[in-house]
C-alpha positions as a Markdown table, in Angstrom:
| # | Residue | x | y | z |
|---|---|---|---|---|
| 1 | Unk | 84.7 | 123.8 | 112.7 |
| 2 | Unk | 84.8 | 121.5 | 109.6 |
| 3 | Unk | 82.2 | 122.3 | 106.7 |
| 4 | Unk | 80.7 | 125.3 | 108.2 |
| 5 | Unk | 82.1 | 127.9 | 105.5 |
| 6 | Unk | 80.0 | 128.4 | 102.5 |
| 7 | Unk | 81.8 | 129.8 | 98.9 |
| 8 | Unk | 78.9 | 131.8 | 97.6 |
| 9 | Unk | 80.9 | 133.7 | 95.0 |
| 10 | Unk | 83.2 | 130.2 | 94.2 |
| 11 | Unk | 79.7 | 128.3 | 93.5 |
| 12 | Unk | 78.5 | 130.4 | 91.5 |
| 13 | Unk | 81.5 | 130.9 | 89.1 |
| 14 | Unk | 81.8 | 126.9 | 88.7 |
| 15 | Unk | 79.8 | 127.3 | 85.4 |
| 16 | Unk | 82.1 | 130.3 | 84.4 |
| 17 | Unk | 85.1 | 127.8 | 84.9 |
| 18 | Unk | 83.8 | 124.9 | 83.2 |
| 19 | Unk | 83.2 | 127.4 | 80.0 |
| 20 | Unk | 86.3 | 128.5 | 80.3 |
| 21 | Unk | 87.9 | 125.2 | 80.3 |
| 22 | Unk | 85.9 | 124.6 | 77.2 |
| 23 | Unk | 86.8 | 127.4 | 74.9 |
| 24 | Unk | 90.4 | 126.5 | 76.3 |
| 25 | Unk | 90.6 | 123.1 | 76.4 |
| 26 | Unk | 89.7 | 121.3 | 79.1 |
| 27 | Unk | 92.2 | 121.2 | 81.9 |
| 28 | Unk | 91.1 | 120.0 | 85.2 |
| 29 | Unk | 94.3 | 121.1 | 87.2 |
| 30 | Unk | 93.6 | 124.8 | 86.2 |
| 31 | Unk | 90.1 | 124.5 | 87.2 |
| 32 | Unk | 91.3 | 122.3 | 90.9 |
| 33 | Unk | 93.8 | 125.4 | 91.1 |
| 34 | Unk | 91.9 | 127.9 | 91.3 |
| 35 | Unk | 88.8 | 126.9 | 93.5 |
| 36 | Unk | 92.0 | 125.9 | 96.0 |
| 37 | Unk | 93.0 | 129.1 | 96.1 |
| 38 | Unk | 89.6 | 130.4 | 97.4 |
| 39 | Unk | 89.4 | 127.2 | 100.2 |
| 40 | Unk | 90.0 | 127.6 | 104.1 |
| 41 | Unk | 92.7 | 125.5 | 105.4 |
| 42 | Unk | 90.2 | 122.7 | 106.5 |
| 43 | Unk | 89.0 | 122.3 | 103.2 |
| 44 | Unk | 91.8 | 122.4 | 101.1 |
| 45 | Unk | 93.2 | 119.6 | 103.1 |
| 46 | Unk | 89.9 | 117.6 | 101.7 |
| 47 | Unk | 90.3 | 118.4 | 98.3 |
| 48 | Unk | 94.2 | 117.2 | 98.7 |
| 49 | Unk | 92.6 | 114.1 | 99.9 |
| 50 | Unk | 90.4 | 113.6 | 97.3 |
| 51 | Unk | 93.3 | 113.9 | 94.8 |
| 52 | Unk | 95.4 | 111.6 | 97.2 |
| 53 | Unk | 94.3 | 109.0 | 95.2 |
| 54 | Unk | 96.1 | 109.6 | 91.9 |
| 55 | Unk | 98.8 | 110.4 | 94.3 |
| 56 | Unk | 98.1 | 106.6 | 95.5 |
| 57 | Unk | 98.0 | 105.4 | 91.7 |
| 58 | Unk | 101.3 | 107.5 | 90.7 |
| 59 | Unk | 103.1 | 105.6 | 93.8 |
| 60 | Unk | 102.3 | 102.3 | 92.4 |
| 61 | Unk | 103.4 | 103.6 | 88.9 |
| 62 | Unk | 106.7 | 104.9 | 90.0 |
| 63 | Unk | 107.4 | 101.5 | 92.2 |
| 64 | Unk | 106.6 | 99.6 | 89.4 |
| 65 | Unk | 108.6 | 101.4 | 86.7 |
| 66 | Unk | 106.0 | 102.3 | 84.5 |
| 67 | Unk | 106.0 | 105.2 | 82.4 |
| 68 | Unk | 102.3 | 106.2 | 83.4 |
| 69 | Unk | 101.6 | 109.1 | 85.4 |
| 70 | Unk | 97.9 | 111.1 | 86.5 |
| 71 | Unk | 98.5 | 114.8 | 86.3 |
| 72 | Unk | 95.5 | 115.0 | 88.5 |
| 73 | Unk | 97.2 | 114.1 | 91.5 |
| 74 | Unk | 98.9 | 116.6 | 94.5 |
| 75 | Unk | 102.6 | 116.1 | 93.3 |
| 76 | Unk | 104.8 | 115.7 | 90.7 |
| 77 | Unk | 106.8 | 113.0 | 89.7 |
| 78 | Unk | 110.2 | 114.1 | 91.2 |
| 79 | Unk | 108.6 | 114.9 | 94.4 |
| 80 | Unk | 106.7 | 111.5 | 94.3 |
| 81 | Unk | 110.1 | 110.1 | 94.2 |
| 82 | Unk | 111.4 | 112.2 | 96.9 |
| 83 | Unk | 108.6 | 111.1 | 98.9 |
| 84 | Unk | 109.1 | 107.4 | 98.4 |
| 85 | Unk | 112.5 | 107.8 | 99.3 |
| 86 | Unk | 111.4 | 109.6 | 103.2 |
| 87 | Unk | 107.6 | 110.1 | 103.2 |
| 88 | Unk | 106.9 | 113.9 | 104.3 |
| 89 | Unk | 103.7 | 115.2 | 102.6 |
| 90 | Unk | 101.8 | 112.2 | 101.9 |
| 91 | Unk | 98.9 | 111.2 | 104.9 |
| 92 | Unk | 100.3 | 109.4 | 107.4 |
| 93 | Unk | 98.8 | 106.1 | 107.2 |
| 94 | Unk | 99.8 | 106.2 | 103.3 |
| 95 | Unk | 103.4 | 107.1 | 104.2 |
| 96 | Unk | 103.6 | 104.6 | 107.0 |
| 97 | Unk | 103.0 | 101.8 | 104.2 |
| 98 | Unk | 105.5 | 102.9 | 102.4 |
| 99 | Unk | 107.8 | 103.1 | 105.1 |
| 100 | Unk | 106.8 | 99.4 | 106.0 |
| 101 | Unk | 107.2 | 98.1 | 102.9 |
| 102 | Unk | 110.5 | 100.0 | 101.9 |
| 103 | Unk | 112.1 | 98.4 | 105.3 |
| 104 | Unk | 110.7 | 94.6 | 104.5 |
| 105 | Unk | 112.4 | 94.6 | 101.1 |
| 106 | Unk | 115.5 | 95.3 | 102.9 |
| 107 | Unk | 117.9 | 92.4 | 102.1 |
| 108 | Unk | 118.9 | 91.9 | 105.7 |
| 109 | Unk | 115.4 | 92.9 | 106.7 |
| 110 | Unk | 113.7 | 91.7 | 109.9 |
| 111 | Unk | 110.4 | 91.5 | 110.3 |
| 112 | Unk | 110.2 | 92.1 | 114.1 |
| 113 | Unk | 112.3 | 95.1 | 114.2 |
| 114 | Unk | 110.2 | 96.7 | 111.5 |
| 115 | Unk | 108.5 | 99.7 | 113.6 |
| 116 | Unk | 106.1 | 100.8 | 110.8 |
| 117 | Unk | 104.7 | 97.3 | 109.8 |
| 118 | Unk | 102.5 | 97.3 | 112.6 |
| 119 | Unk | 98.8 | 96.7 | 111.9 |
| 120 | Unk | 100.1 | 96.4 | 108.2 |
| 121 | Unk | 99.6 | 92.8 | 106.5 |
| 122 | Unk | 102.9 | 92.7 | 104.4 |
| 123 | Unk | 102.1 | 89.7 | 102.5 |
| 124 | Unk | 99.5 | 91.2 | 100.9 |
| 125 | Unk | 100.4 | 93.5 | 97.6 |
| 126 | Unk | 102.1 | 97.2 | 98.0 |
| 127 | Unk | 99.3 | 98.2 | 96.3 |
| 128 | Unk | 95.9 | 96.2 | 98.1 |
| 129 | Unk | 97.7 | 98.0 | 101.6 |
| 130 | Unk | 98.8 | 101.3 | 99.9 |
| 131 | Unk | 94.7 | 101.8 | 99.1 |
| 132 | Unk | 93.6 | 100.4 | 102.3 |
| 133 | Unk | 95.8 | 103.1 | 104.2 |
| 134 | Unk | 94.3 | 105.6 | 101.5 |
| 135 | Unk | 90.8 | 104.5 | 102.2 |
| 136 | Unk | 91.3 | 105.0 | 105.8 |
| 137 | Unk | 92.1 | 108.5 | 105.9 |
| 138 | Unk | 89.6 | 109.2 | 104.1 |
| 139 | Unk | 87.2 | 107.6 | 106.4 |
| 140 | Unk | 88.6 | 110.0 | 109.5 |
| 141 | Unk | 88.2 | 113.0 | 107.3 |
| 142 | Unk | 86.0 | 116.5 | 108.7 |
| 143 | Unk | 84.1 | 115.9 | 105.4 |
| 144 | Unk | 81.0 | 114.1 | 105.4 |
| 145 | Unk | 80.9 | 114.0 | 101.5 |
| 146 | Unk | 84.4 | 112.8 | 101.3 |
| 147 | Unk | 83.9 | 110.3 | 103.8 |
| 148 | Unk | 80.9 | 109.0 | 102.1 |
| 149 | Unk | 82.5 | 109.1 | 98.4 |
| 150 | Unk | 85.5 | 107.4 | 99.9 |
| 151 | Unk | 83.0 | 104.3 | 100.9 |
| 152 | Unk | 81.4 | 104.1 | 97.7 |
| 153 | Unk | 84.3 | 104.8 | 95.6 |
| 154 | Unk | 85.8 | 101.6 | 97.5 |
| 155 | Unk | 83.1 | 99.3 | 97.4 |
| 156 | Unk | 82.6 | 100.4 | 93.5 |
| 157 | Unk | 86.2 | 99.2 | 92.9 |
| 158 | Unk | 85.8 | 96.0 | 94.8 |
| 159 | Unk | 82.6 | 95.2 | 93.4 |
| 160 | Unk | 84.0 | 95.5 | 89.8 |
| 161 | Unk | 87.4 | 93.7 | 91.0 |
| 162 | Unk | 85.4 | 91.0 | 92.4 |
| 163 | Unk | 83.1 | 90.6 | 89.3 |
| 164 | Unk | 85.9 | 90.1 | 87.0 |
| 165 | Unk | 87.7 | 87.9 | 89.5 |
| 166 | Unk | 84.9 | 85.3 | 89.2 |
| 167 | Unk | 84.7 | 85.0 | 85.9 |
| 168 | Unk | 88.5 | 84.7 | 85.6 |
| 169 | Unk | 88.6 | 82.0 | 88.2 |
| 170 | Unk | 90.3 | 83.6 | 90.7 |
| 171 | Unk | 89.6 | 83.9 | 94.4 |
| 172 | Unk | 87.9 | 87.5 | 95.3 |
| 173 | Unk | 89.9 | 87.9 | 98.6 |
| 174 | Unk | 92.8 | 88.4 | 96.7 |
| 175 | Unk | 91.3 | 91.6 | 94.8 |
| 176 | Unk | 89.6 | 93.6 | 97.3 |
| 177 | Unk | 90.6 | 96.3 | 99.6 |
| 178 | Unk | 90.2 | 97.3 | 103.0 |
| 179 | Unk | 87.2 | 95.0 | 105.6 |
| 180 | Unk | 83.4 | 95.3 | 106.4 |
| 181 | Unk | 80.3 | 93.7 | 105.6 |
| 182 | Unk | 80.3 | 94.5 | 101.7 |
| 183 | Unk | 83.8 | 92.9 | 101.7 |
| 184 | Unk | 82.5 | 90.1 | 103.7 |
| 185 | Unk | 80.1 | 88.7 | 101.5 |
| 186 | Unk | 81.7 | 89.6 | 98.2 |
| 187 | Unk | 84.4 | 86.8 | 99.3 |
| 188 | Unk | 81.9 | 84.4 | 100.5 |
| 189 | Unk | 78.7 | 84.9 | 98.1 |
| 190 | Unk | 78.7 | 83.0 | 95.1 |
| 191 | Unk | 74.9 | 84.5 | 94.1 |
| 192 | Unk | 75.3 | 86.2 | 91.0 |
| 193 | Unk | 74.7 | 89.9 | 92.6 |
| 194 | Unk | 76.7 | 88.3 | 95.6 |
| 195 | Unk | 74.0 | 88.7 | 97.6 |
| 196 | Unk | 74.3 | 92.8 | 97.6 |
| 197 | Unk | 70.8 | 93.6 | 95.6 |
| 198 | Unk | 69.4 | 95.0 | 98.4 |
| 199 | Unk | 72.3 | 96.8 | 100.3 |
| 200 | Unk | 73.0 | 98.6 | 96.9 |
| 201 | Unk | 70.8 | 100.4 | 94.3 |
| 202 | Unk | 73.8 | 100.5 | 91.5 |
| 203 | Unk | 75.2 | 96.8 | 92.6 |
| 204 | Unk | 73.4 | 95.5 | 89.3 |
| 205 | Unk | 74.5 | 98.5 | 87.0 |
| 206 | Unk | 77.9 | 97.7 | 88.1 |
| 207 | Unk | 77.8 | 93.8 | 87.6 |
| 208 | Unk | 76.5 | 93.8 | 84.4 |
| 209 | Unk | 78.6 | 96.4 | 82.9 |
| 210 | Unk | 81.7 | 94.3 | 83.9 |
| 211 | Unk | 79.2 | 90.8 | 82.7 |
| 212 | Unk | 78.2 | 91.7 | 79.4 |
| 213 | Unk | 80.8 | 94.5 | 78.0 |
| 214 | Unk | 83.4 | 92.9 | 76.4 |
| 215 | Unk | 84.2 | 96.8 | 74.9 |
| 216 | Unk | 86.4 | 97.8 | 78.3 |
| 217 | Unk | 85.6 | 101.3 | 77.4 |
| 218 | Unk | 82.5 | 101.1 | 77.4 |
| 219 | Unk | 82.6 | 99.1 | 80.5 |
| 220 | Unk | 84.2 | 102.1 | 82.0 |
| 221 | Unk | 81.3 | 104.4 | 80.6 |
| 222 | Unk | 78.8 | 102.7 | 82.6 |
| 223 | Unk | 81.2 | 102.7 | 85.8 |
| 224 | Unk | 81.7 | 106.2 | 85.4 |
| 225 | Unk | 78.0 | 107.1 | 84.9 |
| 226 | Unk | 77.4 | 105.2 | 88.1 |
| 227 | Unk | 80.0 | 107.3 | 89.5 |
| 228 | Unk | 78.7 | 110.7 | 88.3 |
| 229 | Unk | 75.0 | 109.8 | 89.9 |
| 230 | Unk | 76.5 | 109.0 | 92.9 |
| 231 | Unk | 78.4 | 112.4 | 93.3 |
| 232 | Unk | 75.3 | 114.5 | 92.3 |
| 233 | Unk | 73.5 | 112.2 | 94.8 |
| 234 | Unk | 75.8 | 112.9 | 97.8 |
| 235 | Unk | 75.7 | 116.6 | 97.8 |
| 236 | Unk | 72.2 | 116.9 | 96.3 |
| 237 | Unk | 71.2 | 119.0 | 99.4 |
| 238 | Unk | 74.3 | 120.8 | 99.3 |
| 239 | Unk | 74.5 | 124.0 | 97.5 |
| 240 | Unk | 77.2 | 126.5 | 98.4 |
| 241 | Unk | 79.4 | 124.1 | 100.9 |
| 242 | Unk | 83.0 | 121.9 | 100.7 |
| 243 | Unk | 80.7 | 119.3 | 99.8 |
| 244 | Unk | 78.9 | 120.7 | 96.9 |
| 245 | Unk | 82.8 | 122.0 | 95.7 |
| 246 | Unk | 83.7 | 118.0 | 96.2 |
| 247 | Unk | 81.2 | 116.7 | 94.2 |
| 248 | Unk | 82.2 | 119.2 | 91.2 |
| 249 | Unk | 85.4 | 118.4 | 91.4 |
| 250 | Unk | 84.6 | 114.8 | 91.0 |
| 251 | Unk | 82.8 | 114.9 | 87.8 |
| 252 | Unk | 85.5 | 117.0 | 86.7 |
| 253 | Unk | 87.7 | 113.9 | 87.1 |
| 254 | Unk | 85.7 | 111.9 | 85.4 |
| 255 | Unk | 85.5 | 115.0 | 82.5 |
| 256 | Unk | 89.1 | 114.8 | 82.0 |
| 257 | Unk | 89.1 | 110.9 | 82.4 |
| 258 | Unk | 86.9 | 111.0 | 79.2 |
| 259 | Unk | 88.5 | 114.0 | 77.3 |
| 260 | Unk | 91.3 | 111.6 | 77.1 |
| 261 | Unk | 89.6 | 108.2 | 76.3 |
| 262 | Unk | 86.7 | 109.5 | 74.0 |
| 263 | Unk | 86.7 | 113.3 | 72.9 |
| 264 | Unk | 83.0 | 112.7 | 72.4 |
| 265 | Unk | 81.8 | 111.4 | 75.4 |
| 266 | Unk | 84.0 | 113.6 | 77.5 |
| 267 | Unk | 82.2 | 116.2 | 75.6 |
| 268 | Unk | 79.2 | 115.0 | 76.6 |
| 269 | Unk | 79.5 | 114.8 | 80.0 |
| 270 | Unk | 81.0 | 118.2 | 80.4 |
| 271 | Unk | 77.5 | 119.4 | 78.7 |
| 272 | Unk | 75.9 | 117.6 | 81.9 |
| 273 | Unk | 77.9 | 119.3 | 84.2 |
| 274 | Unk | 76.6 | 122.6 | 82.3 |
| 275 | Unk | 73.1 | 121.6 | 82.7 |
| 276 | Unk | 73.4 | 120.5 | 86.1 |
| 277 | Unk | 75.2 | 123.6 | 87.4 |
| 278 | Unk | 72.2 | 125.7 | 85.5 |
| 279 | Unk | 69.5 | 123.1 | 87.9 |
| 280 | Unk | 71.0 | 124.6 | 90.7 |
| 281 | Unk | 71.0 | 127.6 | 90.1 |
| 282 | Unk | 67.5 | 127.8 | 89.3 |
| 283 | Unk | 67.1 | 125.9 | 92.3 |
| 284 | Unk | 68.6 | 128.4 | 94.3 |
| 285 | Unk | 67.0 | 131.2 | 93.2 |
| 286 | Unk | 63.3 | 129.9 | 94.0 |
């Protein structure tokens, strides 16, 4: 059964790998390899879902030609390329998009006789239907955490997309992802919150770091911080579980995110993952 496992021994050296990352240099794959290789098959397949997402964001890349490229995600280049070419290892719903949109760009395409489009709004972007699929698999997963991160991590994006879609002028339905309420009423609200204030304790952090930051990175600071609070939040009863192990990884992400964009701050935040770990234990041991 999903969940029930608990990594004693792995939670307890997740300070001794953040150290070691430090005197080494920080590198988040090392640190996602080796707590993999302590995971039962159920939970591994959540952590490759969690990373699915720079999996999603290489896709996109590659499509598009760019150069760009997140080392954090599942698979390499080459076998990103591979996969685009005959989807094998991706989730289903992801590799079913790809398979609908690789068939509709078909010169003598048509549209009725393409078996994967089903269910699959092709005139939206590759990408608005690639995340959609993404967000959906995540929302079937065994793991309540990533489950619940997936839901936050999607509303998060939309808010933000939506945010900067207003004050560009541009309509919000064509920047969010996925359906529900939130959705909803960020396409219909024209309230400055969009009407969201009390659904969502962050919804103003978020808003007025995309409002008043004309700095994008430190627009992205205050994202992220939202971010960080959020996975500490999540798994705050959590202690030796997938989901306290899901949570870490998270603010690793958001470490290396910031190792690379500002030395300082990413050396900041990997202090708080320090002190965090060290509240846990000493929770743990009362």
């Amino acid at each position: 059964m999903f969940g029930n496992k608990n990594y004693y021994c792995l939670v307890a050296g997740l300070r001794e790998y953040t150290l070691d990352a430090d005197t080494k240099g920080f590198d988040a794959r090392e640190i996602i390899a080796e707590i993999e290789e302590e995971l039962s098959g159920a939970d591994l397949k959540a952590v490759h879902l969690l990373y699915g997402y720079y999996d999603c964001e290489n896709i996109i890349a590659l499509r598009s030609a760019r150069e760009a490229f997140n080392p954090l995600g599942n698979l390499t280049r080459e076998e990103l390329e591979a996969e685009l070419e005959d989807p094998k290892r991706l989730p289903s719903r992801v590799a079913r998009v790809i398979k609908a949109y690789a068939a509709a760009e078909k010169a003598d395409a048509d549209a009725e006789d393409n078996e994967w489009a089903k269910g699959i709004n092709l005139e939206q972007s590759f990408e608005r239907s690639l995340f959609e699929a993404y967000y959906e698999e995540c929302a079937l997963s065994g793991s309540r955490f990533l489950r619940e991160w997936a839901a936050f991590d999607r509303t998060l994006r939309n808010i933000s997309a939506a945010a900067v879609a207003r004050s560009m002028g541009r309509a919000v339905a064509g920047v969010t992802v996925g359906k529900g309420d939130v959705v909803e009423q960020l396409q219909r609200s024209s309230a400055a919150d969009f009407g969201l204030r009390g659904e969502l304790l962050y919804i103003d952090a978020v808003i007025a770091a995309v409002n008043d930051e004309q700095n994008i990175v430190e627009k992205e600071h205050k994202i992220d911080l939202v971010r960080w609070d959020q996975a500490v939040d999540l798994a705050a009863r959590d202690y030796f579980d997938i989901n306290a192990i899901l949570s870490y990884l998270v603010r690793v992400n958001i470490v290396a995110r910031w190792a690379l964009l500002d030395p300082k701050r990413g050396r900041a935040m990997l202090d708080r993952i320090m002190a965090e770990l060290d509240g846990k234990e000493l929770v743990n041991k009362q």
